[in-house]
BAFI-3210 file (N, C-alpha, C; in Angstrom, 3 decimals, decimal comma, padded with zeros to 6 digits):
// residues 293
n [1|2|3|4|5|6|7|8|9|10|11|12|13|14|15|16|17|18|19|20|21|22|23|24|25|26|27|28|29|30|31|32|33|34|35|36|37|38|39|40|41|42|43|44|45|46|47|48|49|50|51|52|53|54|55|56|57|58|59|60|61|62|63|64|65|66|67|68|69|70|71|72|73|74|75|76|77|78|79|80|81|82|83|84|85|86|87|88|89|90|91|92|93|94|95|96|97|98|99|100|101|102|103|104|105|106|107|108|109|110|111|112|113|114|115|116|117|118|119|120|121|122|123|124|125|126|127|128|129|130|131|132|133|134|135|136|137|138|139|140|141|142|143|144|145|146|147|148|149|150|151|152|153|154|155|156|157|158|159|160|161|162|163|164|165|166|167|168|169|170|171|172|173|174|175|176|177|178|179|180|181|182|183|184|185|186|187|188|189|190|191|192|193|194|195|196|197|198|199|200|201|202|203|204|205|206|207|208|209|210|211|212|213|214|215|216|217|218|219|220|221|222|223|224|225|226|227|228|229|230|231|232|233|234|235|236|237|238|239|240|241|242|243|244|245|246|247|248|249|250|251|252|253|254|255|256|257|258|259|260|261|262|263|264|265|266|267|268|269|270|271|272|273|274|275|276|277|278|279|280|281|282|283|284|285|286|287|288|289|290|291|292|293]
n.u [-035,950|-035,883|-038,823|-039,209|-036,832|-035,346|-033,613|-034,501|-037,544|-037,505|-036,032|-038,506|-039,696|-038,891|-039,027|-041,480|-042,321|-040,563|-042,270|-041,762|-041,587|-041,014|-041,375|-039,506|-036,902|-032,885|-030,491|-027,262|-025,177|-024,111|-023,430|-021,986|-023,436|-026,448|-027,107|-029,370|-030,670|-033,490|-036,466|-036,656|-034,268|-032,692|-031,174|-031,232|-029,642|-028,992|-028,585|-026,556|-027,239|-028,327|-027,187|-028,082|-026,895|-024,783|-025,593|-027,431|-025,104|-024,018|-025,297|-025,362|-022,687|-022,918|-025,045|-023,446|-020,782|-021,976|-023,122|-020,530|-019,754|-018,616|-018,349|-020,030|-022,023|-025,521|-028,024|-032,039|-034,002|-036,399|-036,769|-035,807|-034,624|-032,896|-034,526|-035,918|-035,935|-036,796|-034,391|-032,658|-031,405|-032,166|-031,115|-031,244|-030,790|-029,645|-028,967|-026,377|-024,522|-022,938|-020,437|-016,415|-013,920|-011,659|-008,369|-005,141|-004,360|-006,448|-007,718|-006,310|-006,051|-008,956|-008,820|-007,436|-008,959|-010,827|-009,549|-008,997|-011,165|-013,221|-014,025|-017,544|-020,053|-021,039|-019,615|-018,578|-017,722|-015,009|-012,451|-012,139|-009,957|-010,534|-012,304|-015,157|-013,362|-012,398|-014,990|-014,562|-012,273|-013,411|-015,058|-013,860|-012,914|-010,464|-008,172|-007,302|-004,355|-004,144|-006,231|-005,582|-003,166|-003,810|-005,744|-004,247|-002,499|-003,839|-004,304|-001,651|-001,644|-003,705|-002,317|-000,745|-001,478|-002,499|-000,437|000,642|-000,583|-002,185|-004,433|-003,462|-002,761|-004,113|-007,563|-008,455|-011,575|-011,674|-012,157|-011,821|-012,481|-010,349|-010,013|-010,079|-012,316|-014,217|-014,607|-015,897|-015,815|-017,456|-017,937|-017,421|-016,969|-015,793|-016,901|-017,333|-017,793|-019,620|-019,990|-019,319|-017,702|-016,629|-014,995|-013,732|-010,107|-006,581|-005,529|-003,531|-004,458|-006,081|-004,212|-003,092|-003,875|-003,620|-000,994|-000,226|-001,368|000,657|003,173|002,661|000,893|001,942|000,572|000,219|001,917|005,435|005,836|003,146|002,691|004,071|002,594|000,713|001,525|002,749|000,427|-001,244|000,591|002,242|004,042|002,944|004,295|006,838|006,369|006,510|004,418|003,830|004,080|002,997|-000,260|-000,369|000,151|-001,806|-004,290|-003,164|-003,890|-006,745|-007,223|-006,300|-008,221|-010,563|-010,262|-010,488|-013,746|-014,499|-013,892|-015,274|-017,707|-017,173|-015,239|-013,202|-011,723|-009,956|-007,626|-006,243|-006,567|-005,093|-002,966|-002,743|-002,491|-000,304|001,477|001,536|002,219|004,782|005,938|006,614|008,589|009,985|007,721|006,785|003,920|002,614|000,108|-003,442|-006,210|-009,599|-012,544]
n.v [017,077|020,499|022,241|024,851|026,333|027,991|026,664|024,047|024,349|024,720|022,704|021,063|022,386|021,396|018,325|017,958|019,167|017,032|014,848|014,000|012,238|014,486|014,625|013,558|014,132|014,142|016,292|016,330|017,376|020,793|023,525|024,958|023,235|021,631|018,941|016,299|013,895|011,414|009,516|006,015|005,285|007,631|010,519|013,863|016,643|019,780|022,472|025,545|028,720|029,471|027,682|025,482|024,449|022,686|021,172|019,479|018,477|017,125|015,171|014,197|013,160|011,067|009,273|008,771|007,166|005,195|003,494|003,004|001,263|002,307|002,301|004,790|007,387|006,989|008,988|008,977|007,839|009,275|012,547|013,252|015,138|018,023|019,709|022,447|025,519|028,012|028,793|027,470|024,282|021,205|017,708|014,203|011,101|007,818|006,742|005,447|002,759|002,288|004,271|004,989|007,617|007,493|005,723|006,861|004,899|004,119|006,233|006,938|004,963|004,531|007,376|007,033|004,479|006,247|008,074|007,309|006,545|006,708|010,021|011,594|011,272|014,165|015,560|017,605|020,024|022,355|022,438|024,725|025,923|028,314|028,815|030,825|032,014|035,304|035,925|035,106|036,222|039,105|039,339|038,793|039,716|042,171|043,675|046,912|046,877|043,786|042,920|043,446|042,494|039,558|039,553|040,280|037,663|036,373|037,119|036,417|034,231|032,798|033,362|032,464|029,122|029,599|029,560|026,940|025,156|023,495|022,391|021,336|018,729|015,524|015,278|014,239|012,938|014,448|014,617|016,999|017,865|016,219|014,637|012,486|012,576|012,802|009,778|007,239|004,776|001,523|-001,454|-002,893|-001,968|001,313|004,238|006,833|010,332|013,612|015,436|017,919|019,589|017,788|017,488|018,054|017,935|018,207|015,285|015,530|017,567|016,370|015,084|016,702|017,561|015,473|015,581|017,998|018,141|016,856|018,659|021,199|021,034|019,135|016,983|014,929|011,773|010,800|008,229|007,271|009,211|008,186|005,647|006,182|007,519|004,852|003,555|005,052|005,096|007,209|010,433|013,585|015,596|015,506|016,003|018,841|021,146|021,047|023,303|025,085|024,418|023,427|026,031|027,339|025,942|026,155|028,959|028,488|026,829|029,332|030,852|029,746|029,172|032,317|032,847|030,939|031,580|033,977|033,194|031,738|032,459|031,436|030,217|032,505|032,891|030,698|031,576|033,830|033,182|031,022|033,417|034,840|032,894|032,371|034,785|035,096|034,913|033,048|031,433|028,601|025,445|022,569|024,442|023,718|024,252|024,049|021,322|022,964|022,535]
n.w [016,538|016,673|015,721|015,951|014,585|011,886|011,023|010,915|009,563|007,352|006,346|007,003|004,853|002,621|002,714|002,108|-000,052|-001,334|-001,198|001,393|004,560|007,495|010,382|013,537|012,831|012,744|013,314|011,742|010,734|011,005|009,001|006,154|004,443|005,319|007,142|007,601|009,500|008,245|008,790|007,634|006,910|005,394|004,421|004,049|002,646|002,808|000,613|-000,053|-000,884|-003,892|-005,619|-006,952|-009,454|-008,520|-006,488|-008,554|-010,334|-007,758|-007,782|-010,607|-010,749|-008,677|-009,683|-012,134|-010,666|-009,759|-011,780|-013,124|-010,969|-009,059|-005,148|-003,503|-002,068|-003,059|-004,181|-003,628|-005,828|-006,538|-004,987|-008,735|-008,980|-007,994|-004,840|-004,731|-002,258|-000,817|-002,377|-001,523|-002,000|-002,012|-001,260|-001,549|-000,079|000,209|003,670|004,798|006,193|009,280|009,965|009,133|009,032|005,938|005,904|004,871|002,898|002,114|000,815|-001,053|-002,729|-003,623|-004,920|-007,058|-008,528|-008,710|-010,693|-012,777|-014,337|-017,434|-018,368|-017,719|-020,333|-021,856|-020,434|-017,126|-016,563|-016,206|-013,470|-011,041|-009,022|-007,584|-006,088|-004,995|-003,731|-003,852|-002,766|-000,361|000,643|000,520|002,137|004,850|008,137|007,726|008,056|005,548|004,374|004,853|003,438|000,725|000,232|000,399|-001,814|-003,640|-003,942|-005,026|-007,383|-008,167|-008,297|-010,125|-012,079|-012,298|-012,650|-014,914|-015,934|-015,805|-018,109|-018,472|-020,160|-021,873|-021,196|-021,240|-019,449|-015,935|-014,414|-011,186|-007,994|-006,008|-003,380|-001,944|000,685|004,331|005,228|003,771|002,383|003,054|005,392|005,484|007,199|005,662|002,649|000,885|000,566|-001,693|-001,002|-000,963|-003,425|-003,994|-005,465|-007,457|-010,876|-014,035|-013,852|-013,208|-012,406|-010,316|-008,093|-006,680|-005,002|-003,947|-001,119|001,070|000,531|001,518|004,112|005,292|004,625|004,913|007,209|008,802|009,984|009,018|009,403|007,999|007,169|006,982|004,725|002,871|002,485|001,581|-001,044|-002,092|-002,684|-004,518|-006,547|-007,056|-005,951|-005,432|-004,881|-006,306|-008,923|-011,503|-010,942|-008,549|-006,535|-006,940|-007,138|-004,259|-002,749|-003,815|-003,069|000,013|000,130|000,188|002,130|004,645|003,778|004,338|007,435|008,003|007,201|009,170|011,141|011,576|012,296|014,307|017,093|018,519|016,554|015,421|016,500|014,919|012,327|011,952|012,200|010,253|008,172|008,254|007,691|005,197|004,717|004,976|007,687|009,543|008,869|007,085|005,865|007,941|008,726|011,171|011,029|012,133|012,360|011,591|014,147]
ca.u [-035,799|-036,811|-039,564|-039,136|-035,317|-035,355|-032,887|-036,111|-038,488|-036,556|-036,104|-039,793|-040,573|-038,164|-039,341|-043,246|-041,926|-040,282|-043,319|-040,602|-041,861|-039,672|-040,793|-038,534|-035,479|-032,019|-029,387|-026,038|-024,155|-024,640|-022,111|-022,032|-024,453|-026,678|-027,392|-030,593|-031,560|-034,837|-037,109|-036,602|-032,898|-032,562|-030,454|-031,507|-028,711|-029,858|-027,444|-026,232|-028,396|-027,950|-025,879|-028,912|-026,796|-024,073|-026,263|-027,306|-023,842|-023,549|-026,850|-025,132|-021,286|-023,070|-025,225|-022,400|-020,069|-022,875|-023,052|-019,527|-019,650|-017,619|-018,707|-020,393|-023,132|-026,447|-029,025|-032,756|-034,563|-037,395|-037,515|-034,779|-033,645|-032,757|-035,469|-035,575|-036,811|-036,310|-033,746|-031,427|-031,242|-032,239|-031,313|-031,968|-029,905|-029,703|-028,052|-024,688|-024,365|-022,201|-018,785|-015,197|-013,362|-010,663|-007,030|-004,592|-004,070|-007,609|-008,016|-004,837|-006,694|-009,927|-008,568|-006,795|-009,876|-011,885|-008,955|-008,649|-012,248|-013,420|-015,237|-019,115|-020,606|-021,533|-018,703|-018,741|-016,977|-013,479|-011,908|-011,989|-009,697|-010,645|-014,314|-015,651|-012,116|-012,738|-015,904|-014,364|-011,626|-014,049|-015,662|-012,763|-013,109|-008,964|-007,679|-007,392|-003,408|-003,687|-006,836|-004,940|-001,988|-004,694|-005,809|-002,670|-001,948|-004,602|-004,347|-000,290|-001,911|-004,357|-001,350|000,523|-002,392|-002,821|000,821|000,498|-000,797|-003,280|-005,367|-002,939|-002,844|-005,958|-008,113|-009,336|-012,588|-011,311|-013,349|-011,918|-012,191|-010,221|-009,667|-010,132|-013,568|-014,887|-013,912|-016,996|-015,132|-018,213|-017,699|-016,909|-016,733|-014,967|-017,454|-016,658|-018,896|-019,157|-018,936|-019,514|-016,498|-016,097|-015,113|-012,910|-009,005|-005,508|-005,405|-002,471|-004,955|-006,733|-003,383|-002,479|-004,310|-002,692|000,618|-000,591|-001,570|002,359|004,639|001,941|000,188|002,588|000,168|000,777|003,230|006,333|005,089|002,194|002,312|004,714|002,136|-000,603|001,784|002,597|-001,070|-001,398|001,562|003,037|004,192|002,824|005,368|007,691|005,422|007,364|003,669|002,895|004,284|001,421|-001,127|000,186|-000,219|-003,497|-004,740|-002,855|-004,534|-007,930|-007,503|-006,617|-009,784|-012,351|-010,116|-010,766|-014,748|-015,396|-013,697|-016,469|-019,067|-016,792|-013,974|-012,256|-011,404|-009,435|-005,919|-005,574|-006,988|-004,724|-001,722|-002,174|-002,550|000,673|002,392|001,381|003,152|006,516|006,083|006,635|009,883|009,501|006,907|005,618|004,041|002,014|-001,681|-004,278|-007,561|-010,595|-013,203]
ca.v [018,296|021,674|022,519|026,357|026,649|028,294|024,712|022,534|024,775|024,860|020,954|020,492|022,676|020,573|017,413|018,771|019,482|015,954|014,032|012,968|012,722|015,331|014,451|012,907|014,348|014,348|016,919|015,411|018,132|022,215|024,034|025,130|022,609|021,039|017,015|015,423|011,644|010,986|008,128|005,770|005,684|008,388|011,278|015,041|017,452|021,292|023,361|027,104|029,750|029,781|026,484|024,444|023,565|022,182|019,949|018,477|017,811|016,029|013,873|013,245|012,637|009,537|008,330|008,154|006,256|003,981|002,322|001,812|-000,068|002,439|002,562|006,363|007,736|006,988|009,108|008,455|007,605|010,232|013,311|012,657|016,741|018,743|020,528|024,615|025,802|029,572|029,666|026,590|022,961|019,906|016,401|013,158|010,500|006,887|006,876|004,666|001,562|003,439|004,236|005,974|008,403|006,724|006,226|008,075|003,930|003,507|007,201|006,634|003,080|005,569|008,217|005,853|004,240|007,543|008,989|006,025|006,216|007,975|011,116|011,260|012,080|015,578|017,032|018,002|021,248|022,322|022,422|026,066|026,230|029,342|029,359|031,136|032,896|036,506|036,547|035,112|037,389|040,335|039,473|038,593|040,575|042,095|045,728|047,350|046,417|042,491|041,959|043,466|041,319|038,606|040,012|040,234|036,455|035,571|036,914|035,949|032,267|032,890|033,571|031,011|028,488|029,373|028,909|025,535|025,069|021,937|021,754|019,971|017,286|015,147|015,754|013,095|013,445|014,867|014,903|018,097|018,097|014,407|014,038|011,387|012,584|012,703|008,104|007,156|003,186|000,514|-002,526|-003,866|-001,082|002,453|005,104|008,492|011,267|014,914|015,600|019,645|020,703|017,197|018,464|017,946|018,510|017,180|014,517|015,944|018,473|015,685|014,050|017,735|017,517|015,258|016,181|019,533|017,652|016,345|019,216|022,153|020,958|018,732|016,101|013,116|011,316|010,609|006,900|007,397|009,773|007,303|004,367|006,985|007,610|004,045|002,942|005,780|005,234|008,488|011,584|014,811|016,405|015,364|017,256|020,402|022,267|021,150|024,262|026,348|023,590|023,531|027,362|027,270|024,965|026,755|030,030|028,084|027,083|030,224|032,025|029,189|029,588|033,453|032,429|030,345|032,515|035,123|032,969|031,010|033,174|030,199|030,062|033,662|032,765|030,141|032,211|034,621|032,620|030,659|034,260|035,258|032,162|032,981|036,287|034,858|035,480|032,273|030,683|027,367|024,702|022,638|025,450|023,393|024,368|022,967|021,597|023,273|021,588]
ca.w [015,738|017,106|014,948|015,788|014,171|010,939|009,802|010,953|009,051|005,783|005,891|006,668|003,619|001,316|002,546|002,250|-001,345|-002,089|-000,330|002,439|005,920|008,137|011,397|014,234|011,777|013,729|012,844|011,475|011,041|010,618|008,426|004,725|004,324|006,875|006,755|008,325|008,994|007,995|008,647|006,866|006,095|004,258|004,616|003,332|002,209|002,210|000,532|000,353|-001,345|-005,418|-005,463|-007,581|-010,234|-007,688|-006,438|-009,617|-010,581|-006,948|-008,364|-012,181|-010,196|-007,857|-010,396|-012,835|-010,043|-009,666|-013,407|-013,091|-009,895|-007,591|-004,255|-003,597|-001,500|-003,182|-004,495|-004,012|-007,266|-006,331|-006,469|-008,860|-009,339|-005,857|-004,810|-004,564|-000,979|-000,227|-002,623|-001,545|-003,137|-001,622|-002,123|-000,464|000,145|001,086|004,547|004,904|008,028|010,337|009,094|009,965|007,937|005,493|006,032|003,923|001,704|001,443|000,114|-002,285|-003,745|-004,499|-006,032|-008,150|-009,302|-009,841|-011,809|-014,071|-015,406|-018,568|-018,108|-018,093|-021,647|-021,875|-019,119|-016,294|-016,480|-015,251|-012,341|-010,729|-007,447|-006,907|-006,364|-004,013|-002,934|-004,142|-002,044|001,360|000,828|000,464|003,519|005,985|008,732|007,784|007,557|003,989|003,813|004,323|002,209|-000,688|000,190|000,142|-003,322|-004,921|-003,946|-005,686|-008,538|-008,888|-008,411|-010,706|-013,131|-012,011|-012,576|-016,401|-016,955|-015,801|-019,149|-018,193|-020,933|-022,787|-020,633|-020,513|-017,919|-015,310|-013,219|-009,737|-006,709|-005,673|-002,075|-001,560|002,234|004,682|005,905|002,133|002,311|004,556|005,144|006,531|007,813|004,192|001,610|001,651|-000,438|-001,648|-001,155|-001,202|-004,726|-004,704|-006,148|-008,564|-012,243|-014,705|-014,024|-012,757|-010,886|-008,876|-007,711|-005,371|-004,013|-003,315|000,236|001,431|000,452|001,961|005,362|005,207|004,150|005,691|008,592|009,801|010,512|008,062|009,632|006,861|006,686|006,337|003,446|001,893|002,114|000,282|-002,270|-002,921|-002,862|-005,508|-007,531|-006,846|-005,220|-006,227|-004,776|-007,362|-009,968|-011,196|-011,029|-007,190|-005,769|-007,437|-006,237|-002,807|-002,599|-004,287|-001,273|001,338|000,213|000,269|003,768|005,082|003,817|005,082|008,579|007,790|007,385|010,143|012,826|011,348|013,015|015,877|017,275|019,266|015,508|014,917|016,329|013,781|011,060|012,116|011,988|008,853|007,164|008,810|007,553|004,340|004,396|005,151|008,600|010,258|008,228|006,200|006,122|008,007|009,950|012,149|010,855|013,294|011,490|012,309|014,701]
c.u [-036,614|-037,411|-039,553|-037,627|-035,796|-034,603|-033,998|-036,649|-038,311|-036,774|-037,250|-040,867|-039,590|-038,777|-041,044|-043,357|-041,752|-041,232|-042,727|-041,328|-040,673|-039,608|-039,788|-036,817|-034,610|-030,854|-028,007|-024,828|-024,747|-023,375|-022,739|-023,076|-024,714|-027,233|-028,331|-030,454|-032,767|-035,233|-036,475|-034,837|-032,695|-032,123|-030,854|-030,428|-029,298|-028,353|-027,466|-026,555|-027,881|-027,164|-026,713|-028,010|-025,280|-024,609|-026,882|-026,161|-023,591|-024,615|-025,766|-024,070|-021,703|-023,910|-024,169|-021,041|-020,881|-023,021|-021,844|-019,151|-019,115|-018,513|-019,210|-021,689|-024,257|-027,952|-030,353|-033,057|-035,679|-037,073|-035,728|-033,639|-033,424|-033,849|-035,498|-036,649|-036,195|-034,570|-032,409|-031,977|-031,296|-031,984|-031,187|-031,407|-029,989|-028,590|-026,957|-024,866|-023,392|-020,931|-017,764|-014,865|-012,391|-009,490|-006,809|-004,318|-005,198|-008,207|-007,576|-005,875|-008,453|-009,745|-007,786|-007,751|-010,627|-011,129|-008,719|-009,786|-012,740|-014,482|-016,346|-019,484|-021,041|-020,974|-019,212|-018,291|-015,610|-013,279|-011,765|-011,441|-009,968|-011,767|-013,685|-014,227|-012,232|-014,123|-015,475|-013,329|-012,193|-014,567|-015,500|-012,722|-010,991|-008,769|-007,401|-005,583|-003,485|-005,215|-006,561|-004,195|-002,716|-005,083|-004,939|-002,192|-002,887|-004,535|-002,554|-000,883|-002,602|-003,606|-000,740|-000,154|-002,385|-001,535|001,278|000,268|-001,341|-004,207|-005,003|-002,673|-004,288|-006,334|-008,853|-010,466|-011,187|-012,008|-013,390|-011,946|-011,983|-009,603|-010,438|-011,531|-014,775|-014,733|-014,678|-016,489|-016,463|-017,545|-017,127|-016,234|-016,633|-016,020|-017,137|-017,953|-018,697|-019,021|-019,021|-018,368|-015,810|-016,071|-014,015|-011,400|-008,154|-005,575|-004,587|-003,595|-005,702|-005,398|-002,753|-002,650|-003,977|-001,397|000,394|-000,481|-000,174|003,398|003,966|001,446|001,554|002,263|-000,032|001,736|004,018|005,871|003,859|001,402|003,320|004,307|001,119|000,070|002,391|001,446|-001,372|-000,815|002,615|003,244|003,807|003,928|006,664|007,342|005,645|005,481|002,908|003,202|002,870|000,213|-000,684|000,041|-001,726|-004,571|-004,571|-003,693|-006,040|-008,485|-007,494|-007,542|-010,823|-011,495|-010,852|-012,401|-015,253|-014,900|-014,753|-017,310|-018,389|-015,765|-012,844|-011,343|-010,140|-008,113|-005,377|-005,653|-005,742|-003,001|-001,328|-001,740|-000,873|001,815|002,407|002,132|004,233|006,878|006,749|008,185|008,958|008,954|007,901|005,638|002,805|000,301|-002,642|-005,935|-008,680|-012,056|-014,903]
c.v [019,415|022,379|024,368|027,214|027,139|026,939|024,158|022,824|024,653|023,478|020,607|020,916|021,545|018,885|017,263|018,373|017,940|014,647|012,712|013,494|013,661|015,219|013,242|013,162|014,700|015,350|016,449|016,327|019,553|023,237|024,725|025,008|021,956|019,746|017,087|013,794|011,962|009,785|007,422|005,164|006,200|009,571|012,512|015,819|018,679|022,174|025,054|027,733|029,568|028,567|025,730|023,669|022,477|021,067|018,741|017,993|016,775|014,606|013,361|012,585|011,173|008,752|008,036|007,002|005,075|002,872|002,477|001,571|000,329|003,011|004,227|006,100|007,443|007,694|008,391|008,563|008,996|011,193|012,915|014,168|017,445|019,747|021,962|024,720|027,145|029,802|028,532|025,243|022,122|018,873|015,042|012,071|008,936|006,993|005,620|003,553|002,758|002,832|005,340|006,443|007,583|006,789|006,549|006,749|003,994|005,091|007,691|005,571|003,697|006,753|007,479|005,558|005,180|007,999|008,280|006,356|007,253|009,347|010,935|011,971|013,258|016,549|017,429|018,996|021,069|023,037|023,905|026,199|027,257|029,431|029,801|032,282|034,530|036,769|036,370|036,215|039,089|040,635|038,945|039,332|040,866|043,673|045,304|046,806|044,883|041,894|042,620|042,675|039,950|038,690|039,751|038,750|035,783|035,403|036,650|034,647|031,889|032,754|032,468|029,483|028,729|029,233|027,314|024,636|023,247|021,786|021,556|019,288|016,940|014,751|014,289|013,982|013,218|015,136|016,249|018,750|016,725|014,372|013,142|011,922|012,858|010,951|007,501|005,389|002,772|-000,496|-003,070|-003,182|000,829|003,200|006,162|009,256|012,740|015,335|017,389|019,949|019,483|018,130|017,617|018,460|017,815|016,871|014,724|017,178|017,614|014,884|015,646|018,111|016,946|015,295|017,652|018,998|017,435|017,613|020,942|021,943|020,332|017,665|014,683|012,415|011,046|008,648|006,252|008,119|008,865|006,034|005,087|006,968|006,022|003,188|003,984|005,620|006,618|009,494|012,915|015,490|016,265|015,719|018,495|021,300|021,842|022,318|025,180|025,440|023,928|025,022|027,889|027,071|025,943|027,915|029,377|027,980|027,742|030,975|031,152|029,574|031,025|033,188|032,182|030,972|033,815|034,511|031,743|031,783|032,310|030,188|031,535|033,603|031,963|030,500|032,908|034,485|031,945|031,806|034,924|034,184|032,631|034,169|036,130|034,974|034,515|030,762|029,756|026,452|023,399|023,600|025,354|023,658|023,150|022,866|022,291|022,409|021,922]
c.w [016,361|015,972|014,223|014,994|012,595|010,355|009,621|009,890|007,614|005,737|006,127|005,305|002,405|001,282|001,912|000,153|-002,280|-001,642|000,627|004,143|007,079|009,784|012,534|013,109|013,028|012,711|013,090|011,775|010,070|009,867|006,722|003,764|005,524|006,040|007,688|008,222|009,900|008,274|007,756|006,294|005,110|005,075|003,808|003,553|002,169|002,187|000,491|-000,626|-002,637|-005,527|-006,206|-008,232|-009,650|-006,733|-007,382|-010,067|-009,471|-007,459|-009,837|-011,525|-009,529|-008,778|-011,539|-011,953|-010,141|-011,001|-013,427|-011,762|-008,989|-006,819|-003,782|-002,587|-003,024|-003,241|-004,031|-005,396|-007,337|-004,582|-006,986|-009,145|-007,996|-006,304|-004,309|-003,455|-000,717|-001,366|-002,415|-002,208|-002,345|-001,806|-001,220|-001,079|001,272|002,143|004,750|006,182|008,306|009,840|009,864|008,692|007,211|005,928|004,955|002,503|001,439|000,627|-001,373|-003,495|-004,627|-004,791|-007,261|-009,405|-010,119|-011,078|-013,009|-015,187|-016,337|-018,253|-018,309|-019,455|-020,767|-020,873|-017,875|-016,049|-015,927|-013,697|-012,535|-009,337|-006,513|-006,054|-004,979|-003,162|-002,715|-002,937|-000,210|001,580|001,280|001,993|004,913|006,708|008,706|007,292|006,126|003,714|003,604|003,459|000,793|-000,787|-000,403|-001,570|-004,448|-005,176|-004,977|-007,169|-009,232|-008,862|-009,655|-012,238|-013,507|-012,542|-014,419|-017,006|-016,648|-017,289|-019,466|-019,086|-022,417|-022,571|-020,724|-019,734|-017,142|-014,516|-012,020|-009,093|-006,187|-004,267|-001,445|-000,147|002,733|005,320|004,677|001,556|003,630|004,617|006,182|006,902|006,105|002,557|001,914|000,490|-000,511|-001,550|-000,714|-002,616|-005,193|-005,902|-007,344|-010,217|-012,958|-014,877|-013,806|-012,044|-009,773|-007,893|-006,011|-004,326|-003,485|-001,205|001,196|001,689|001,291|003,855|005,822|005,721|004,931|007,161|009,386|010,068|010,144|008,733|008,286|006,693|006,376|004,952|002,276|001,396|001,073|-001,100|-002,969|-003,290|-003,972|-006,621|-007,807|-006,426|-005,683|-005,827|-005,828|-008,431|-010,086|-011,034|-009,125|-006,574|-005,905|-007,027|-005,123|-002,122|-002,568|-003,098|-000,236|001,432|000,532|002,308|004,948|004,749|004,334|006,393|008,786|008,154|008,161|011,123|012,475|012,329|014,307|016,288|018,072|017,629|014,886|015,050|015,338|012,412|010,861|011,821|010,417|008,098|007,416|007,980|005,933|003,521|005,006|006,405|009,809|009,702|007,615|006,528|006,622|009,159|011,044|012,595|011,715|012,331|012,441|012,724|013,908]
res [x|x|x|x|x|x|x|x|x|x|x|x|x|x|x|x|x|x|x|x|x|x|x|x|x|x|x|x|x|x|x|x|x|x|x|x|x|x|x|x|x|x|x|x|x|x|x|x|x|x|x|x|x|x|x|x|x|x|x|x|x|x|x|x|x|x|x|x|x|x|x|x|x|x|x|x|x|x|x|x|x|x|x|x|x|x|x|x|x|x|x|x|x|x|x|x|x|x|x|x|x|x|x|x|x|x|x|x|x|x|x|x|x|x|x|x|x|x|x|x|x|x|x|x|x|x|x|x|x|x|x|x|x|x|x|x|x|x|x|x|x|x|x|x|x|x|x|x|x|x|x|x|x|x|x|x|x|x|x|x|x|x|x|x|x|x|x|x|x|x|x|x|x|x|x|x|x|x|x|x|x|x|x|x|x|x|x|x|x|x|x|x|x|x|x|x|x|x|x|x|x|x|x|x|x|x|x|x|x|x|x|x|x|x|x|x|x|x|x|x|x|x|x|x|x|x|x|x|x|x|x|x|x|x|x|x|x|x|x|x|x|x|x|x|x|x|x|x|x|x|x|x|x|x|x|x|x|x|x|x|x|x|x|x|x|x|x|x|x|x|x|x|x|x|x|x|x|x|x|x|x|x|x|x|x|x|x|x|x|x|x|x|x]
***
């Protein structure tokens, strides 16, 4: 760990904080949020400025998997609340044996399980697809005509989204961001983790990503999205409200593209394109979206 990095310095005040030793820390991965491994096997999480109570929800979401028996990343016991350092949220984490991302059955067979089980006393709130949209939009580097276009989509989705009229169905926990690199598989057991964006909504909302990977990217193969959906029990796409999901998404992933070509520009032609596809520009799906590295 280079001691002199503003990341280091931050994770040596959080660990300082949770009386976790910080040196010899290796950086996992730098993004949104940045991951550490710690001595010890243990894993530190430092998240993104004002986000506290988004980290406690990832703390109630794994200890509630944990008393009923499904496989999840692991909390330590101490400290047991994320800890506030400059302003971001800490939290600390037993680290995993070495694992691969899930396939698209073994991702099917746990969302299954999660969506089965009863909600946690006292809620977890609802599902908000939007988050965070309004502000990447704002600060897309995009002339004044297409971030109105951008604008306007949002808020016809936004429309489109309350005539869904979902909260007269009842609601399962949803993970919220269910892809195959959120399905850490070991040698024996497949765990979920990530739970920022878990909440309370339709379960079609988590098989939407896949179906998205399929009928958008391109990159599902057709037998392989046909073993997800029978390891699931079903197709969202056959759900008269997936179109407005499926949109929802698509808009999502063109504003983080939007985002991260802010701070990588290798990143701007595909920004540039999803937003294009978007605006009718490129005929009918799939329109060959490339994930970002």
């Amino acid at each position: 760990m280079d001691c002199r990095s503003p990341a280091a310095a931050l994770l040596a005040e959080a660990c300082a904080v949770a009386g976790r030793p910080s040196a010899g820390a290796e950086l996992i991965r730098a993004g949104e949020n940045t991951l550490w491994r710690l001595p010890g096997g243990v894993v530190a999480r430092i998240g993104r400025p004002g986000q506290l109570h988004v980290a406690e929800r990832e703390l109630t979401v794994a200890r509630w998997l944990h008393r009923h028996r499904v496989p999840a990343v692991r909390p330590l016991g101490h400290p047991p609340v994320p800890v506030a350092v400059r302003g971001r949220p800490a939290t600390f984490w037993h680290e995993l044996p070495p694992h691969r991302p899930g396939t698209a059955v073994e991702l099917a067979a746990a969302l299954r399980r999660l969506h089965g089980l009863p909600p946690p006393e006292g809620g977890l709130g609802v599902l908000d697809p939007f988050v965070r949209l309004p502000e990447r939009i704002a600060a897309a580097a995009l002339d004044g005509p297409d971030r109105r276009r951008l604008h306007d989509r949002l808020a016809d989705l936004r429309a489109a989204w309350r005539e869904l009229a979902l909260p007269a169905r009842p609601p399962h926990v949803v993970h919220g961001d269910a892809w195959s690199g959120n399905l850490a598989v070991t040698a024996t057991t497949a765990h979920l983790l990530d739970f920022e964006r878990t909440a309370l909504g339709p379960a079609e909302w988590d098989l939407t990503t896949t179906a998205v990977g399929r009928h958008t990217f391109g990159t599902v193969p057709p037998r392989t999205y046909a073993a997800f959906c029978a390891a699931y029990g079903a197709d969202v796409t056959e759900w008269p409200g997936y179109p407005v999901l499926r949109d929802i998404r698509e808009l999502r992933l063109t504003c983080y593209a939007l985002q991260q070509s802010g701070a990588d520009p290798r990143h701007r032609a595909q920004a540039d394109y999803r937003l294009a596809c978007l605006f009718g520009e490129h005929g009918p799906r799939p329109w060959g979206w490339t994930a970002l590295d």
